[in-house]
C-alpha positions in Angstrom: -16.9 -60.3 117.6 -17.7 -57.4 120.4 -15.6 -57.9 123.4 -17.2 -57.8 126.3 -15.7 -56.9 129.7 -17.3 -57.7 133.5 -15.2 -55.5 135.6 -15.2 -57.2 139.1 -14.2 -54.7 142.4 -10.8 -55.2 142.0 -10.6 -53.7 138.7 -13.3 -51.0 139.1 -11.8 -49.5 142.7 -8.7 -49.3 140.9 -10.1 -47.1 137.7 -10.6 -44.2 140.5 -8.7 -44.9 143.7 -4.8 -44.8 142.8 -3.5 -47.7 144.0 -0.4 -50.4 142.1 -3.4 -51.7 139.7 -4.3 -48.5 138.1 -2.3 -48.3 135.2 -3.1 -51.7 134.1 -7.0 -51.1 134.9 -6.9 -48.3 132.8 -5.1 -50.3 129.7 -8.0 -52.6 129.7 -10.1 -49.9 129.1 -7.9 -49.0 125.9 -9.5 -52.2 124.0 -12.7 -50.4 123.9 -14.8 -53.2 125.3 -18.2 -53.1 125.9 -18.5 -52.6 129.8 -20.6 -54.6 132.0 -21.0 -54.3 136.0 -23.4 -55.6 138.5 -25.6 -54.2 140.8 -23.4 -56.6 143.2 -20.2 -54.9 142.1 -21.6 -51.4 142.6 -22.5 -52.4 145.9 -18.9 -54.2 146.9 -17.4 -50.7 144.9 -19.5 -48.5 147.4 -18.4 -50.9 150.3 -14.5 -50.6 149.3 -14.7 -46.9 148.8 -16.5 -46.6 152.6 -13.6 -49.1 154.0 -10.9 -47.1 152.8 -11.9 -44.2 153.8 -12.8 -45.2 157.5 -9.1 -46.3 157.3 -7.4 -42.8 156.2 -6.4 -44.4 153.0 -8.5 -41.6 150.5 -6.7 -38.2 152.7 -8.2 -35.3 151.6 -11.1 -36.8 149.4 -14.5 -37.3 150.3 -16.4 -40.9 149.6 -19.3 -39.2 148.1 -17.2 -37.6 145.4 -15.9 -41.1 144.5 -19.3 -42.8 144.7 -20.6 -39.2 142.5 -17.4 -40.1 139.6 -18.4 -44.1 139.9 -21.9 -43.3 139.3 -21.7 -40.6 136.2 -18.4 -42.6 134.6 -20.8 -46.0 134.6 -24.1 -44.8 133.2 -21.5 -43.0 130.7 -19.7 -46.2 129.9 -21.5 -49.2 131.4 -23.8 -51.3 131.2 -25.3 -52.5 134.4 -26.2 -55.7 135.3 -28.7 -57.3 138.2 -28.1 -59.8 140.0 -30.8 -62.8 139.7 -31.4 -66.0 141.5 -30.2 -67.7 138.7 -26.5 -66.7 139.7 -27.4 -66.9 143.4 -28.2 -70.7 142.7 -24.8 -71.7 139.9 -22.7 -69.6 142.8 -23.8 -71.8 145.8 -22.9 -75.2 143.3 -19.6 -73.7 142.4 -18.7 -72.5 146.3 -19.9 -76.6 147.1 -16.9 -77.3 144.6 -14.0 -77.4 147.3 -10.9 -77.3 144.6 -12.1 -73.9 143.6 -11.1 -71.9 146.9 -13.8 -69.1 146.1 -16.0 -66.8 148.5 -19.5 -66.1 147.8 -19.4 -62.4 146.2 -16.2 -63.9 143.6 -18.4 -67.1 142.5 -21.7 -64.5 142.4 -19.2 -62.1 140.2 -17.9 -65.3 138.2 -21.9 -66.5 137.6 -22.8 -63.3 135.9 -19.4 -63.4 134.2 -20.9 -66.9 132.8 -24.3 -65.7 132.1 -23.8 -62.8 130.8 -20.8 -64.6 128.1 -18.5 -61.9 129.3 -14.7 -61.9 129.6 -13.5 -61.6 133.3 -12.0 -58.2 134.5 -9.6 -58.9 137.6 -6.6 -58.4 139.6 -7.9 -60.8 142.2 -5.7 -64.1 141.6 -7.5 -66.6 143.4 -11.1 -65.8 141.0 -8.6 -65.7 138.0 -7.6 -69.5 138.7 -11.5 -70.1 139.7 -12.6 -68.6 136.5 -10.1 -70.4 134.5 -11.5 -73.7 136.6 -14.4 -72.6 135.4 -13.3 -72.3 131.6 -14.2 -68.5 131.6 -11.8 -66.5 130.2 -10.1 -63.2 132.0 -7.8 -60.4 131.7 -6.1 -58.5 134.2 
């Protein structure tokens, strides 16, 4: 059985911003799963990079050679995902299930997750417990 692997923003800023997460982001890469992001996450990725950079935090590097490594590395490695209304609509029942403490773009993440019959990628421990709510399996 092919493992597959949703990398979520946590786990894809980490892979090329240096940060306390990179070394394990990079050892989930060393189980050679197949890779899957969303058009969501490349979105949230391009948001992060664009935050981090408005605050200092990238010094001498410039956001568009980030967003130029994120986008050769994933249609190199990945495979990309959209986004449909089908997630839209299982993310809005899971955010009306209180006990799961989630935001909107970690239950949108967690519904392709599902869909897709992927294994979670995440450093985020609130979606970790969501997804294991959930019953969808993660690493991180």
């Amino acid at each position: 059985m092919e493992l597959i692997y949703y990398l979520d923003t946590s786990v894809l800023v980490s892979l090329f911003v240096e940060d306390t997460h990179t070394r394990r982001a990079r050892k989930i890469l060393l189980t050679r799963p197949q890779l899957l992001i969303s058009d969501f996450g490349a979105a949230e990725f391009a948001s992060a990079i664009s935050g981090l950079s408005l605050m200092g935090a990238l010094r001498d590097f410039a956001p568009v050679s980030f967003y130029h490594n994120f986008d050769g590395w994933c249609a190199r490695t990945t495979r990309r995902i959209p986004l449909g209304s089908e997630d839209i609509r299982v993310a809005e029942s899971w955010l009306r299930k209180l006990d799961l403490g989630i935001r909107t773009p970690d239950a949108m993440h967690l519904a392709i997750v599902q869909r897709m019959q992927a294994k979670l990628a995440t450093f985020d421990k609130k979606m970790a417990l969501a997804a294991s709510k959930l019953g969808i399996a993660y690493v991180g």
